[in-house]
N, CA, C and O of each residue as an XYZ file, in Angstrom:
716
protein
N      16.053     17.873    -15.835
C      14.824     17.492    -16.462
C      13.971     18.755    -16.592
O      13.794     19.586    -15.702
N      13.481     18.776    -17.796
C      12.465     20.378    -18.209
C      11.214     20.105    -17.780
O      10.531     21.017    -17.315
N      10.498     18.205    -17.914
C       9.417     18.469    -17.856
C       9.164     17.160    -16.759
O       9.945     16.359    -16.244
N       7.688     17.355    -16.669
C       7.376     15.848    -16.018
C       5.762     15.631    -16.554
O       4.897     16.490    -16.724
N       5.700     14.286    -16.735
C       4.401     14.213    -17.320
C       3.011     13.436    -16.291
O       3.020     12.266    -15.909
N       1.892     14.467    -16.010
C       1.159     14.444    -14.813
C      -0.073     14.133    -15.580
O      -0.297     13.728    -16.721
N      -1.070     14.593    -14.153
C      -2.431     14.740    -14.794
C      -2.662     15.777    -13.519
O      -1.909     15.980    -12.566
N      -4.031     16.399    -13.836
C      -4.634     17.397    -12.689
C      -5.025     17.064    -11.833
O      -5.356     17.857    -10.952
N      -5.180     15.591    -11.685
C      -5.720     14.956    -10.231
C      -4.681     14.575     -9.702
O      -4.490     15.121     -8.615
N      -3.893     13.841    -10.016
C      -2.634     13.861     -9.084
C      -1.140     14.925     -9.067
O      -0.102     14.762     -8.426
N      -1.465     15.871     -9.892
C      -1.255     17.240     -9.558
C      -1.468     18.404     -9.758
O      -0.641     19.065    -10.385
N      -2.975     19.136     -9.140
C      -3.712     20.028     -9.522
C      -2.934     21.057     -9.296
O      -2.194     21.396     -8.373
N      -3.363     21.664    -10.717
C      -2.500     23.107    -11.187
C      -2.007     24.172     -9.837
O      -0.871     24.566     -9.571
N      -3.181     24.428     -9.197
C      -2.874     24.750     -8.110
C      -2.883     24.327     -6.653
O      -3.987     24.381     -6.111
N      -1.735     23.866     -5.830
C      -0.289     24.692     -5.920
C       0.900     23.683     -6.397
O       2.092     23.907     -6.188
N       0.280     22.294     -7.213
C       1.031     21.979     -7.603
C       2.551     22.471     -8.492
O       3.741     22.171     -8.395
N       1.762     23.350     -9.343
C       3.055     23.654    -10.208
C       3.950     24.646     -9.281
O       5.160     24.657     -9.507
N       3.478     25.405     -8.345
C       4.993     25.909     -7.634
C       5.756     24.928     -6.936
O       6.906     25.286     -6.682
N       5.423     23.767     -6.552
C       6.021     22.606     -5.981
C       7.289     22.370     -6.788
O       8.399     22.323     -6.258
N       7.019     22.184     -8.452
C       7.895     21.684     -9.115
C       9.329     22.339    -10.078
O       8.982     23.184    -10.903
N      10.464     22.111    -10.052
C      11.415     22.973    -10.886
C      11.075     22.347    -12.400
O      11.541     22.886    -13.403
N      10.482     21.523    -12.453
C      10.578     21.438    -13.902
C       8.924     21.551    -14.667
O       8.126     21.684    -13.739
N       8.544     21.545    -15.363
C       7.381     22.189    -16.057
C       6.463     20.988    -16.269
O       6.822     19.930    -16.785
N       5.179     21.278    -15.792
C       4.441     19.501    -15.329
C       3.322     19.620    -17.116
O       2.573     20.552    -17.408
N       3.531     18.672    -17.762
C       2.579     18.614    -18.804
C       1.437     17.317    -18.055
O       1.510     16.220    -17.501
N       0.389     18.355    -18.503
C      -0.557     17.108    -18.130
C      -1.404     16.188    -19.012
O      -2.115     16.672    -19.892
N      -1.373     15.538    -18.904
C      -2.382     14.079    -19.659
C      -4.283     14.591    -19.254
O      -4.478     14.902    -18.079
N      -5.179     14.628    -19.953
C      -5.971     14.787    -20.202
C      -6.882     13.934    -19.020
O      -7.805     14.347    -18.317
N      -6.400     12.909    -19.071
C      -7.023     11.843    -18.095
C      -6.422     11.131    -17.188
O      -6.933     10.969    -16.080
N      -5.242     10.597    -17.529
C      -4.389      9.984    -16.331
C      -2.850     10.006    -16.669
O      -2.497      9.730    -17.816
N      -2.116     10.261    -15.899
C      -0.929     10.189    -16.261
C      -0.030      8.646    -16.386
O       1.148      8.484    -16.705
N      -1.415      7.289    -15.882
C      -0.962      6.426    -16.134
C      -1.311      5.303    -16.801
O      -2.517      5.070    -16.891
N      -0.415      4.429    -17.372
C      -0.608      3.798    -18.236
C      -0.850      2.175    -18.006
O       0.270      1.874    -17.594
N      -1.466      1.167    -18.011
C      -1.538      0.017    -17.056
C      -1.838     -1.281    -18.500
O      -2.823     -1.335    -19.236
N      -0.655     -2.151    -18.506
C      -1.324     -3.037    -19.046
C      -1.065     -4.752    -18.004
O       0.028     -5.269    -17.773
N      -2.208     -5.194    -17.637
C      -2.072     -6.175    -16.535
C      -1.334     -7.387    -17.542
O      -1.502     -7.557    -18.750
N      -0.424     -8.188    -16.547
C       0.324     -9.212    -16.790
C      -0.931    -10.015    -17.058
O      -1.034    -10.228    -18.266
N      -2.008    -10.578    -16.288
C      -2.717    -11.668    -16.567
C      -4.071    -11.774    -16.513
O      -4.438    -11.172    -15.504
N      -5.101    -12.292    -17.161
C      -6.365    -12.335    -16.969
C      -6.707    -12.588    -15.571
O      -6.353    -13.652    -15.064
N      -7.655    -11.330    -14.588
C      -7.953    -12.115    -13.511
C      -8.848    -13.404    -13.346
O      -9.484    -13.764    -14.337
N      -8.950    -14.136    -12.166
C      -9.998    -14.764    -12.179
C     -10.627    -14.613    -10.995
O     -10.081    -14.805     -9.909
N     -11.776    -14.272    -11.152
C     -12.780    -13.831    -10.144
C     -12.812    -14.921     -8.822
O     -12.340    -16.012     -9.143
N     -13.072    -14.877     -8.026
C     -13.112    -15.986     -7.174
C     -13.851    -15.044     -5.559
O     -13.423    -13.957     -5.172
N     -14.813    -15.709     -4.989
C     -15.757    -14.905     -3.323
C     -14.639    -14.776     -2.737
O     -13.607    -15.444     -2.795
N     -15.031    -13.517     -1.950
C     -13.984    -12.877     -0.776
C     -13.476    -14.085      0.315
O     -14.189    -14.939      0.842
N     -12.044    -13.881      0.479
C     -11.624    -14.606      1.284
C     -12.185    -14.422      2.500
O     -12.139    -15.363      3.293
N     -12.767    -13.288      2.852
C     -12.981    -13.488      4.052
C     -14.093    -14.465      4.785
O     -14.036    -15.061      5.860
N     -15.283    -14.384      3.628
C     -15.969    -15.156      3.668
C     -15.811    -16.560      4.134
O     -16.505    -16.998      5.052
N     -14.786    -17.378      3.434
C     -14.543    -18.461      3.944
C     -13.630    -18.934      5.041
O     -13.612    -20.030      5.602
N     -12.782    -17.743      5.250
C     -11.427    -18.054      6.360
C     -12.631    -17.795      7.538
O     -12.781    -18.854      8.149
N     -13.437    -16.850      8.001
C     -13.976    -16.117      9.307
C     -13.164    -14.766      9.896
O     -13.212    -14.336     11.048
N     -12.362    -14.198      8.693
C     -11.536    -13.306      8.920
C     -11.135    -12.552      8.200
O     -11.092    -13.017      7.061
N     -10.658    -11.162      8.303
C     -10.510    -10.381      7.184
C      -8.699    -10.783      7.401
O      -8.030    -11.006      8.410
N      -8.239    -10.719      5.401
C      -6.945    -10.636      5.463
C      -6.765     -9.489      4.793
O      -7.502     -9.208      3.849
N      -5.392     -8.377      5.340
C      -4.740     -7.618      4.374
C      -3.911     -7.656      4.381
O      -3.318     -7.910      5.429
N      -2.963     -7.332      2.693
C      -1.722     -7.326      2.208
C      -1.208     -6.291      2.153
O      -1.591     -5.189      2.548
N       0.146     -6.764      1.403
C       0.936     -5.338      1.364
C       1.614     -5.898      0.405
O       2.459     -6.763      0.635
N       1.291     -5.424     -0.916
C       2.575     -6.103     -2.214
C       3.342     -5.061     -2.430
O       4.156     -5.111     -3.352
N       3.228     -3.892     -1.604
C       5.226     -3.039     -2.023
C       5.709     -3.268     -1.821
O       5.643     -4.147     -0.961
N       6.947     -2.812     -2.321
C       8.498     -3.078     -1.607
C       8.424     -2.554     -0.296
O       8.209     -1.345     -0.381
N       8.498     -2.888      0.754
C       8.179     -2.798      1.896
C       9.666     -2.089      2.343
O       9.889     -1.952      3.546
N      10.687     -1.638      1.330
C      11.589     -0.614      1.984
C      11.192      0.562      2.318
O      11.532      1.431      3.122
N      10.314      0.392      1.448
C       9.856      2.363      1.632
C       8.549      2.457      2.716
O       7.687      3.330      2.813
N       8.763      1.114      3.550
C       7.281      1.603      4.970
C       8.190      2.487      5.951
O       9.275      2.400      6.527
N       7.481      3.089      5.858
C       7.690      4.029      7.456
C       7.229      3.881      8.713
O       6.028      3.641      8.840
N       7.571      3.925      9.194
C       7.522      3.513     11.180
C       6.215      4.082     11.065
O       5.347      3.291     11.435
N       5.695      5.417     10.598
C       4.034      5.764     10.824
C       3.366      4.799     10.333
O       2.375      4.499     10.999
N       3.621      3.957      9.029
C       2.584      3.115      8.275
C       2.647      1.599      8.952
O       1.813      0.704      8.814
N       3.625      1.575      9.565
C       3.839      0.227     10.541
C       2.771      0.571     11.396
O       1.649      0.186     11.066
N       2.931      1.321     12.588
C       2.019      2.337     13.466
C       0.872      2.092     12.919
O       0.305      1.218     13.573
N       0.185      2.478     11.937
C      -1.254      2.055     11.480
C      -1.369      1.283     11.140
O      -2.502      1.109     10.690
N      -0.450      0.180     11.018
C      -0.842     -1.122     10.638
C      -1.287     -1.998     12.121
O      -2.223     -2.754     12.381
N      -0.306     -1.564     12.790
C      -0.388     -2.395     14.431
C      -1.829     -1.700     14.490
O      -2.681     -2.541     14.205
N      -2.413     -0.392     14.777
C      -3.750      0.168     14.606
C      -4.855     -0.671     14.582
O      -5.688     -0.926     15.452
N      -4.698     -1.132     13.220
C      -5.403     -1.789     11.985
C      -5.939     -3.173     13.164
O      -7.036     -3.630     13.485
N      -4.571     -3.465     13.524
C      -5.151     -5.325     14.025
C      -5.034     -5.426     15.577
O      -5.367     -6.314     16.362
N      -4.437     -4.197     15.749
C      -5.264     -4.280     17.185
C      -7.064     -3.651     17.445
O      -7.881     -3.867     18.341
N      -7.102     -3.013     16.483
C      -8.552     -2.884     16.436
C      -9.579     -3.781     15.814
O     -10.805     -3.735     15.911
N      -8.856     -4.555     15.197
C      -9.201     -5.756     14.444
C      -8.659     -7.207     14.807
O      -8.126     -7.990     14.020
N      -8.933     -7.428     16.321
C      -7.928     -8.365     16.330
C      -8.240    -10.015     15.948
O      -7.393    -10.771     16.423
N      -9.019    -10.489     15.386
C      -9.031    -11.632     14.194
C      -8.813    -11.215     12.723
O      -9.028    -12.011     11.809
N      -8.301     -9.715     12.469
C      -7.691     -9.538     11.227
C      -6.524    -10.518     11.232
O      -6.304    -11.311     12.147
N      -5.801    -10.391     10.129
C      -4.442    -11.077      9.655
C      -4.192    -10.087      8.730
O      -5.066     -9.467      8.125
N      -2.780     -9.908      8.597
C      -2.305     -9.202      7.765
C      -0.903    -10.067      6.932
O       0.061    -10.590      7.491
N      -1.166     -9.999      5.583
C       0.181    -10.478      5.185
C       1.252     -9.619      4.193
O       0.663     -8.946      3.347
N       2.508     -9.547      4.166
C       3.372     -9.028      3.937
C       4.328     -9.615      3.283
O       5.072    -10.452      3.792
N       4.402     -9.140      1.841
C       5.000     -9.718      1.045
C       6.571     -8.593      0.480
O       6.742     -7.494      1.007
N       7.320     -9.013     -0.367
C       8.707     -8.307     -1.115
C       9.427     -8.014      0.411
O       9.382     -6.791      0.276
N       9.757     -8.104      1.116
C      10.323     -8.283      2.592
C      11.666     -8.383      1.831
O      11.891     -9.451      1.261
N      12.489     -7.496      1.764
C      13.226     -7.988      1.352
C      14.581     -8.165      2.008
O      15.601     -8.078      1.325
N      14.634     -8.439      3.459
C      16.254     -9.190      3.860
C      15.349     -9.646      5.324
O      14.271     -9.081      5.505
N      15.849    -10.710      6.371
C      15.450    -10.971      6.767
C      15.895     -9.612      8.009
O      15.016     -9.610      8.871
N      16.787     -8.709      8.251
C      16.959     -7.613      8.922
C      15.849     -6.653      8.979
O      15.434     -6.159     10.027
N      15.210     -6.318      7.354
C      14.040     -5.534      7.271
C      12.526     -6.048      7.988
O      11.706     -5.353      8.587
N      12.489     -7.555      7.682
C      11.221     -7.991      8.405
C      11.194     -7.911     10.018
O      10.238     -7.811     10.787
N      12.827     -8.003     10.298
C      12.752     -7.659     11.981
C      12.225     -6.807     12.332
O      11.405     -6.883     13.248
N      12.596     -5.447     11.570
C      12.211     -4.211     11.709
C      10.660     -4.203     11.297
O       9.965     -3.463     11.994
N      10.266     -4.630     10.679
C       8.661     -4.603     10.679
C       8.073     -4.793     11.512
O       7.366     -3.971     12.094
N       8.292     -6.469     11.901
C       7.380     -6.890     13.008
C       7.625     -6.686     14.256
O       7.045     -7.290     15.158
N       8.700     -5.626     14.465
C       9.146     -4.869     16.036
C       8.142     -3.964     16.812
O       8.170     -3.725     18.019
N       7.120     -3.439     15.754
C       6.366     -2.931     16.373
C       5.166     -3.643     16.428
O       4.916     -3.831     17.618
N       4.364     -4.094     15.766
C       4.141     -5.218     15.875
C       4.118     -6.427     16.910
O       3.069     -6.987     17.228
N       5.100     -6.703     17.299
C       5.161     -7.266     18.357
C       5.401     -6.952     19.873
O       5.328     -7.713     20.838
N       5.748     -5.453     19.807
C       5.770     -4.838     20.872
C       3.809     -4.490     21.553
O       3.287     -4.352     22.659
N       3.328     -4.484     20.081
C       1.942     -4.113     20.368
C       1.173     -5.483     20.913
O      -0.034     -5.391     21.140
N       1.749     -6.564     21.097
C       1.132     -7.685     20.844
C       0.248     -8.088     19.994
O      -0.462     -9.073     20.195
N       0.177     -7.008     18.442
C      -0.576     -7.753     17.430
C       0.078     -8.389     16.219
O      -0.425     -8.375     15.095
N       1.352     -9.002     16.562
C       1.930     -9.689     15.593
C       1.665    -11.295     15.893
O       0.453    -11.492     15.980
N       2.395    -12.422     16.066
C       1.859    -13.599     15.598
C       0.135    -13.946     16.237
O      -0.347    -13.184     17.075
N      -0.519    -14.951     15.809
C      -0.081    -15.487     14.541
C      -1.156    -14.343     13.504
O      -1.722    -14.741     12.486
N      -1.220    -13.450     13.831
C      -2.025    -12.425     12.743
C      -0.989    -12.529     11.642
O      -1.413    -12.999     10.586
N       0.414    -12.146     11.691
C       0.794    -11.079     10.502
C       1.812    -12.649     10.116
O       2.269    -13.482     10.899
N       1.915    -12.551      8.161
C       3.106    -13.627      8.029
C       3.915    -12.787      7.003
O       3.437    -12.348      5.957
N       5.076    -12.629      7.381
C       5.889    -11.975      6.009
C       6.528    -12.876      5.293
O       6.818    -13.958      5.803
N       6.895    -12.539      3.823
C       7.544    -13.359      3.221
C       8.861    -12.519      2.265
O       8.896    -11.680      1.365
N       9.858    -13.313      3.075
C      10.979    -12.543      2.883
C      11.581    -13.466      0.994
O      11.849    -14.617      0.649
N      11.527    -12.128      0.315
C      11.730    -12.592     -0.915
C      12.558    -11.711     -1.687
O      12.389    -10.500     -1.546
N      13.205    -12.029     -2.278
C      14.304    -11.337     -3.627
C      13.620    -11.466     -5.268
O      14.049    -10.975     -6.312
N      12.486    -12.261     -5.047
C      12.088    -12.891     -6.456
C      11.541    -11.582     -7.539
O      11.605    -10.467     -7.021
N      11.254    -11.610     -8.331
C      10.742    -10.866     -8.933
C       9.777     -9.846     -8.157
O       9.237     -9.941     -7.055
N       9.750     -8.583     -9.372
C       8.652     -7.510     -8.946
C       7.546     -8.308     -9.433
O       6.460     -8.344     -8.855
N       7.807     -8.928    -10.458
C       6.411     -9.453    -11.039
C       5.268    -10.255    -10.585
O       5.436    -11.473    -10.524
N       4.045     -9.719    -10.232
C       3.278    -10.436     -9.336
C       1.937    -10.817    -10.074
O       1.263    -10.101    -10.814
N       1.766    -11.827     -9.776
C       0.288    -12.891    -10.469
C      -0.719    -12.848     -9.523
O      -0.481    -12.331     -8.431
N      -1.911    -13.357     -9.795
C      -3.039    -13.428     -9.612
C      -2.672    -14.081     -7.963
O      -2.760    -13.486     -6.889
N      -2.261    -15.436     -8.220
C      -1.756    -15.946     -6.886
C      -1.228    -15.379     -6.080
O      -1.024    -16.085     -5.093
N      -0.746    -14.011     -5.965
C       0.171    -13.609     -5.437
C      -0.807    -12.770     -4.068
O      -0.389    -12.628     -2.919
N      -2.328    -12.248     -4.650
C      -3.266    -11.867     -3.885
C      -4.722    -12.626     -3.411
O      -5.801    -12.294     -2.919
N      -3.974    -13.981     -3.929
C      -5.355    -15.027     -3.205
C      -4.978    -15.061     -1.823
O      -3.911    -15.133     -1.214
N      -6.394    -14.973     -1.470
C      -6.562    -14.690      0.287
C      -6.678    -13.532      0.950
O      -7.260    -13.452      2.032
N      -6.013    -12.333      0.223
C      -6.342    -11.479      0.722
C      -7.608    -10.325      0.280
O      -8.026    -10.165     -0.866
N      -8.084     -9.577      1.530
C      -9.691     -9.308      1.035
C      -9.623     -7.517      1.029
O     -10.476     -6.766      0.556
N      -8.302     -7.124      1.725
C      -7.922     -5.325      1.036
C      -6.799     -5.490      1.519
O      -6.344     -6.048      2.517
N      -6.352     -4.848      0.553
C      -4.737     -4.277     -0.124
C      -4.462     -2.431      1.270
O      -5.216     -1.499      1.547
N      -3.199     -2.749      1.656
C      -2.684     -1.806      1.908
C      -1.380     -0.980      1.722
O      -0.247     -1.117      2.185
N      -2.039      0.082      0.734
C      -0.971      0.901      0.431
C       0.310      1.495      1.070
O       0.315      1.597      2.297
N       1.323      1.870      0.416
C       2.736      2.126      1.403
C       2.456      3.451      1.700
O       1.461      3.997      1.225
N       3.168      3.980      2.378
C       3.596      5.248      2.664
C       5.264      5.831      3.699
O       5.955      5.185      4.486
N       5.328      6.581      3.446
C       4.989      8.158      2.345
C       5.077      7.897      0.822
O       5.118      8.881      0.082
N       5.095      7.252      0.547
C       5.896      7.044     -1.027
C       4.479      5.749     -1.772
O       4.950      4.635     -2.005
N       3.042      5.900     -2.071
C       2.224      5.139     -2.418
C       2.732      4.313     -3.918
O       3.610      4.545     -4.750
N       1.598      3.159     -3.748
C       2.120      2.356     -4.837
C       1.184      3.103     -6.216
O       0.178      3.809     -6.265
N       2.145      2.503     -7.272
C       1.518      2.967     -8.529
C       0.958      1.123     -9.513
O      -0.194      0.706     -9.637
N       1.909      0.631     -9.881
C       1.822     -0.339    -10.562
C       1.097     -1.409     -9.577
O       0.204     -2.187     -9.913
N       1.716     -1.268     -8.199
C       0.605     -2.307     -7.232
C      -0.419     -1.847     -6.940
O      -1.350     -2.652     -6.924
N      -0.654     -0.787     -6.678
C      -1.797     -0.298     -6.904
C      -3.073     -1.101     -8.123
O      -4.130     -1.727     -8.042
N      -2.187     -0.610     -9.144
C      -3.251     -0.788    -10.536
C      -3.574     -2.823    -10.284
O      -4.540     -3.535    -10.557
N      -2.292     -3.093     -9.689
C      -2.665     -4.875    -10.302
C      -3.549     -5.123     -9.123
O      -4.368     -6.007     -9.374
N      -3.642     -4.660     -7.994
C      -4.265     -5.154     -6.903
C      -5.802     -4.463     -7.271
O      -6.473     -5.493     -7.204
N      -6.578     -3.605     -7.543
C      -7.315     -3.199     -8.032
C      -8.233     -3.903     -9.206
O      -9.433     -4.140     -9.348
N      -6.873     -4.137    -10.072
C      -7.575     -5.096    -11.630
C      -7.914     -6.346    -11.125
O      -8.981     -6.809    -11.529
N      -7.346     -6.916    -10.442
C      -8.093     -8.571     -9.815
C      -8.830     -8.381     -8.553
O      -9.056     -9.360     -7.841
N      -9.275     -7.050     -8.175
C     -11.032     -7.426     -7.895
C      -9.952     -7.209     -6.117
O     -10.813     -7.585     -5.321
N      -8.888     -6.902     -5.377
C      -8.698     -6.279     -4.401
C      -8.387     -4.801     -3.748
O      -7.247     -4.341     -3.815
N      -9.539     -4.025     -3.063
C      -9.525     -2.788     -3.263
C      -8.258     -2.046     -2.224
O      -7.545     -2.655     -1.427
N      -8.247     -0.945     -2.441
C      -6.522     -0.597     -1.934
C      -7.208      0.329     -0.641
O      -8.390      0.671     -0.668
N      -6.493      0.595      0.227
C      -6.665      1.558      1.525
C      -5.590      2.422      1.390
O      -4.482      1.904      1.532
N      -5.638      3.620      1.150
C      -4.459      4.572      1.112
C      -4.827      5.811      2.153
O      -5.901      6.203      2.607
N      -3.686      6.177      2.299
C      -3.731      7.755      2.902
C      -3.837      9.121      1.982
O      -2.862      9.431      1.298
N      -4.968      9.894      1.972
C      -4.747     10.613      0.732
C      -3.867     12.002      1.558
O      -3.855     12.144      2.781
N      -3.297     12.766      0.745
C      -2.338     13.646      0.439
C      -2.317     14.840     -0.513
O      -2.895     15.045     -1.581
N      -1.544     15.494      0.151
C      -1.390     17.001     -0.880
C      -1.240     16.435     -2.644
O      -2.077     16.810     -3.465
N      -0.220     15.624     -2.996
C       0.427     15.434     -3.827
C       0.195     13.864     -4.001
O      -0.440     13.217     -3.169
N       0.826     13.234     -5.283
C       0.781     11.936     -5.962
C       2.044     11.049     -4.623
O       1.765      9.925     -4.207
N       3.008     11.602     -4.263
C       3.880     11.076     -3.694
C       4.285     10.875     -1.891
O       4.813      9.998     -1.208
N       3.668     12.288     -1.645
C       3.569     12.731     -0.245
C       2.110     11.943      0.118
O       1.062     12.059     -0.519
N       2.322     11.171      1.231
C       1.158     11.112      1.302
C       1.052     12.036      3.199
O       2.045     12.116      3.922
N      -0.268     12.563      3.579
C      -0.496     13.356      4.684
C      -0.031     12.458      6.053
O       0.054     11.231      6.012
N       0.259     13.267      7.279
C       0.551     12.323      7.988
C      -0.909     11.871      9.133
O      -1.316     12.695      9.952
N      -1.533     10.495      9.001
C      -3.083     10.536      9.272
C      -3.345     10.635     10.789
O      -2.362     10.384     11.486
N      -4.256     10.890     11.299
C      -4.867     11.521     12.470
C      -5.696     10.202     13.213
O      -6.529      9.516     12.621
N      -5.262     10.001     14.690
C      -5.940      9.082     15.166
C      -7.541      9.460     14.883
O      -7.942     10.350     14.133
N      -8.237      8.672     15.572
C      -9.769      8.606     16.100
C     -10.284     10.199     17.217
O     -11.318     10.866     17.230
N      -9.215     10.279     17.883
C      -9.524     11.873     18.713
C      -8.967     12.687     17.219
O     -10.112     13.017     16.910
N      -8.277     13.152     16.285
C      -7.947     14.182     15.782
C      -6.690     14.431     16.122
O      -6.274     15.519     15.723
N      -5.766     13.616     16.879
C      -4.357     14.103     16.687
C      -3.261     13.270     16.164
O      -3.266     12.053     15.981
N      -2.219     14.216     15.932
C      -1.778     13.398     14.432
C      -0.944     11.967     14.960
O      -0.381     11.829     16.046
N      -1.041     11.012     13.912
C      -0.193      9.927     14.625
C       1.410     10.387     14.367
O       1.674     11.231     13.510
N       2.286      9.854     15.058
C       4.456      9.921     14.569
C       4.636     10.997     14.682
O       5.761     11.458     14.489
């Protein structure tokens, strides 16, 4: 491949382009393109009515890493009437592996529910009722879940990073690094 097609925010000239073997053209404004499957419909924060904050996770949950598990257990042991739910799970072997840490932390049931699914990538409006912030994957962040979780009014929590793909590895509350 000769080229790849970017933008300067998710890969500023410098030191992006020594990163890359092939030659990064950039888009003026974004390198991405979003057209949503469905009209949202607005509807008050879930949290409001449950007494609890919920967060999701609509990636493919192959690409979590033991660090982003790690900050997730974080997340609800510091939060412990959070709930977290977890969706595209995809074999019931992988969800073991999720909720292993998790349950070693004692912040898995009944906080966290996964749903082990093969069904489509394609995700609807329904697919983020109830939940009140979206959490991004890592190392490898979402792009398209990103944009749909965003367009129906749920805001995303990410780790920011050198690069569009890498994301940094994040730092407890003292300053040292977590994994």
């Amino acid at each position: 491949m000769d080229y790849r097609i970017t933008d300067a925010v998710t890969d500023p000239p410098v030191p992006a382009d020594d990163w890359h073997c092939e030659r990064l053209l950039r888009l003026p404004d974004s390198q991405w393109c979003f057209r949503p499957s469905e009209r949202p419909v607005p509807c008050p924060l879930p949290a409001r009515e449950a007494g609890f904050v919920t967060f999701g996770s609509f990636n493919t949950l192959t690409k979590a890493s033991d660090t982003l598990l790690r900050c997730w257990v974080q997340i609800l042991v510091k939060l412990p009437t959070a709930h977290l739910r977890l969706t595209r799970v995809r074999s019931a072997q992988r969800a073991a592996e999720i909720h292993r840490p998790c349950s070693d932390n004692r912040a898995w049931p009944p906080s966290v529910s996964s749903v082990c699914s093969m069904q489509t990538t394609r995700r609807t409006d329904s697919n983020f009722a109830g939940v009140d912030i979206a959490l991004d994957n890592y190392p490898y962040n979402g792009v398209t879940t990103t944009c749909e979780s965003l367009y129906v009014g749920v805001p995303v929590v990410s780790l920011h990073g050198r690069n569009g793909v890498s994301r940094k590895q994040p730092e407890s509350s003292s300053g040292a690094r977590i994994g």
